[in-house]
C-alpha positions as CSV (number, residue, x, y, z in Angstrom):
1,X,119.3,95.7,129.1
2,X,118.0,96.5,126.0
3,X,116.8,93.8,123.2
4,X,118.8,94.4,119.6
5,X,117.8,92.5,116.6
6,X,120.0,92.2,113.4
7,X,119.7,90.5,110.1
8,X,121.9,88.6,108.7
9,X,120.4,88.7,104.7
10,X,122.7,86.6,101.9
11,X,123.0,87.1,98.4
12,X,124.9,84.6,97.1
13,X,128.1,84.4,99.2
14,X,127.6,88.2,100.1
15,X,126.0,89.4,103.1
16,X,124.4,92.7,103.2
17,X,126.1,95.7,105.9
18,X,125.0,99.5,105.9
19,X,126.6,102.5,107.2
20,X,125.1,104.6,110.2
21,X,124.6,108.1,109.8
22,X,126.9,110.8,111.3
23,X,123.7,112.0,113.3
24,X,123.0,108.4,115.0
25,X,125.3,107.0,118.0
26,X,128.4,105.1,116.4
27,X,128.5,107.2,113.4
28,X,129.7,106.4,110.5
29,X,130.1,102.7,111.1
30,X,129.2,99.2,109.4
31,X,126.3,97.4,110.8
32,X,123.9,94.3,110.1
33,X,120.0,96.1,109.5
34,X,117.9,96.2,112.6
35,X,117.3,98.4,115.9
36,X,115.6,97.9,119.0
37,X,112.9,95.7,120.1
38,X,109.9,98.1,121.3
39,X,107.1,97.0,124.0
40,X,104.8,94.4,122.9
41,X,107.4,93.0,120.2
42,X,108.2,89.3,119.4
43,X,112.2,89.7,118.2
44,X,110.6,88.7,114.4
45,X,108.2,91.2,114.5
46,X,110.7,94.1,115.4
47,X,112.8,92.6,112.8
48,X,110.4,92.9,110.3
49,X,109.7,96.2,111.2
50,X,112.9,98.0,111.2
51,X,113.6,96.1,108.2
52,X,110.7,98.1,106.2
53,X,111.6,101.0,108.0
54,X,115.3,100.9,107.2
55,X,115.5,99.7,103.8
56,X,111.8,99.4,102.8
57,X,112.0,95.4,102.2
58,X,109.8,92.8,103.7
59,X,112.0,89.5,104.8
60,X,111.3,85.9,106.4
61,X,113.3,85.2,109.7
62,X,114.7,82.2,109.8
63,X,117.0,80.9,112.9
64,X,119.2,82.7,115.3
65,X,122.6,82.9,114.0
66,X,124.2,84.2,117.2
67,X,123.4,86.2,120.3
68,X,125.7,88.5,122.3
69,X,125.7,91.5,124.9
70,X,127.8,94.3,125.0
71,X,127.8,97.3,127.7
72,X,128.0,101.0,125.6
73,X,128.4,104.0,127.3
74,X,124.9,104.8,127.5
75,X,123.3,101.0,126.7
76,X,124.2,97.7,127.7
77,X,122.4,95.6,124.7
78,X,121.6,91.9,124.3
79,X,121.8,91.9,120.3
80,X,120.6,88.3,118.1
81,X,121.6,88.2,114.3
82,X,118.7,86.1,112.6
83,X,119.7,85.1,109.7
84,X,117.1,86.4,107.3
85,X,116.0,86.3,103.2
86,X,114.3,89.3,101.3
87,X,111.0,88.2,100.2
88,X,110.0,91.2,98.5
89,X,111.9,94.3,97.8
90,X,115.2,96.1,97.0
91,X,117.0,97.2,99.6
92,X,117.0,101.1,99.7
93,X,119.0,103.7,101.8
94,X,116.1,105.1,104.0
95,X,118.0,105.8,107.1
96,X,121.5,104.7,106.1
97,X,124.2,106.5,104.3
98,X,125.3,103.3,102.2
99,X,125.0,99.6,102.0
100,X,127.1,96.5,100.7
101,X,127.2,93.4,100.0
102,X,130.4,92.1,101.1
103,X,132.2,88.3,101.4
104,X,133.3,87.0,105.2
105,X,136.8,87.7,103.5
106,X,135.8,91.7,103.7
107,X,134.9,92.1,107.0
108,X,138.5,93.4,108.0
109,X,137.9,96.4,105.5
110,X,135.3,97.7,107.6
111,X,134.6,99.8,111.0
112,X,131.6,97.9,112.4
113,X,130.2,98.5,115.5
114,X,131.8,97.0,118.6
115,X,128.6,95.4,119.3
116,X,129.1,93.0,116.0
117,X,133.0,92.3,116.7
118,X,132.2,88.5,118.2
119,X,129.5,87.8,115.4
120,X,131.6,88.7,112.8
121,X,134.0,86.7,114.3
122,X,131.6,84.0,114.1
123,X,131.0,84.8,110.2
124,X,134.6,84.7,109.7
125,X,135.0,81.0,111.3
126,X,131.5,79.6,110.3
127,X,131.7,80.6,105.9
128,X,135.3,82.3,105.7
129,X,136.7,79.4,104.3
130,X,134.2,77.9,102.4
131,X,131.3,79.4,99.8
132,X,127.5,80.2,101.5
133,X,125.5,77.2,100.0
134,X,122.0,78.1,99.4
């Protein structure tokens, strides 16, 4: 099995989703910023990293927001969405083809991954109804 970590970043009552290239496994899709854990990795650290590598922004992890596994094709991944705050930066597109910032209300207008189906479910029942306080 092979450790995932995602963010979960807020602005407001917006979270932030990017789109995978067509070159990358699930092309084309939504997705929460992140990648795999490499050897030697706490799960903050690799979140750190991939998100400087992805959209060149430095964040604080904060709690784990959910954890789930799901069996690919080719991977069977345990994947945890921290939620997460920028602490310096603006996002930019360095691997992805696009990003948003999108309400729990928006998630049906999007093709995320499979992996992120029961954590979005989770967005949807946990702020769907209600404004993100911060």
């Amino acid at each position: 099995m092979t450790d995932v970590v995602t963010a979960l970043i807020w602005r407001n009552d917006k979270f932030l989703i990017c789109l995978r290239p067509p070159d990358k496994p699930n092309p084309l899709r939504w997705e929460f910023v992140g990648g795999k854990v490499e050897k030697g990795e706490s799960l903050e650290e690799a979140l750190k990293r991939e998100c400087r590598e992805e959209l060149d922004i430095e964040i604080k992890v904060n709690d784990v927001f959910a954890e789930t596994d799901h069996v690919y094709p080719d991977i069977t991944i345990h994947l945890t969405l921290f939620n997460a705050e920028i602490s310096d930066g603006e996002p930019k597109l360095n691997v992805h083809v696009d990003m948003k910032w999108i309400s729990p209300e928006d998630i049906p207008n999007f093709n995320f991954c499979p992996a992120d189906k029961d954590i979005l479910d989770k967005i949807i029942n946990v702020y769907g109804k209600k404004e993100k306080q911060l």
